[in-house]
C-alpha positions in Angstrom: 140.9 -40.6 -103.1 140.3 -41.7 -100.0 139.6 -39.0 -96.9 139.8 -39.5 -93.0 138.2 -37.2 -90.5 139.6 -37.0 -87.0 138.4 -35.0 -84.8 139.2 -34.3 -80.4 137.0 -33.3 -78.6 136.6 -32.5 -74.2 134.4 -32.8 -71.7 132.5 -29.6 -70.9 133.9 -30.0 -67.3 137.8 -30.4 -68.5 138.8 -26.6 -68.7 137.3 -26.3 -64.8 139.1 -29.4 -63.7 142.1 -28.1 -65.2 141.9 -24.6 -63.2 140.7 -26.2 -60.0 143.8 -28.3 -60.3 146.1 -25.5 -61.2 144.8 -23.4 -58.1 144.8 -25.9 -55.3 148.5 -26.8 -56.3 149.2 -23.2 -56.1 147.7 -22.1 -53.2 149.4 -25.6 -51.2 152.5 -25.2 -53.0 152.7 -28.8 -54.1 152.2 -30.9 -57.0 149.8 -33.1 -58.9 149.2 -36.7 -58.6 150.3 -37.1 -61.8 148.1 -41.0 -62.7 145.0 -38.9 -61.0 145.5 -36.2 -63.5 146.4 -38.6 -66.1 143.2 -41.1 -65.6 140.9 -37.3 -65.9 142.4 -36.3 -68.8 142.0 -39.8 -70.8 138.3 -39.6 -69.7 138.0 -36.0 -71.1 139.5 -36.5 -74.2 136.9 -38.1 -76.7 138.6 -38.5 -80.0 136.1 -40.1 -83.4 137.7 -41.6 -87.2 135.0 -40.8 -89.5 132.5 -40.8 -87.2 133.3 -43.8 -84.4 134.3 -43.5 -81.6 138.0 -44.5 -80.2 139.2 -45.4 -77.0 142.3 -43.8 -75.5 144.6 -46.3 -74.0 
């Protein structure tokens, strides 16, 4: 029997990216750049198979 570990982890910073984000687009009344947002979030995310790393794409 064969077992495989995956496991996601973020970026200490993510959760304050995320709210300094959230406010400025509320207190402007506008929306994000959605590839900016989508670039930070791929180099937040950190995701490992059994112990090595992967890449996001």
């Amino acid at each position: 029997m064969s077992t495989e570990l995956i496991e996601f982890r973020t970026a200490w910073w993510f959760k304050v990216y995320i709210f300094g984000v959230t406010a400025m687009c509320m207190l402007t009344n506008s929306e994000p750049d959605q590839k900016k947002s989508l670039y930070w979030c791929a180099k937040a995310i950190r995701v490992r198979c059994n112990g090595k790393p992967l890449k996001i794409s």
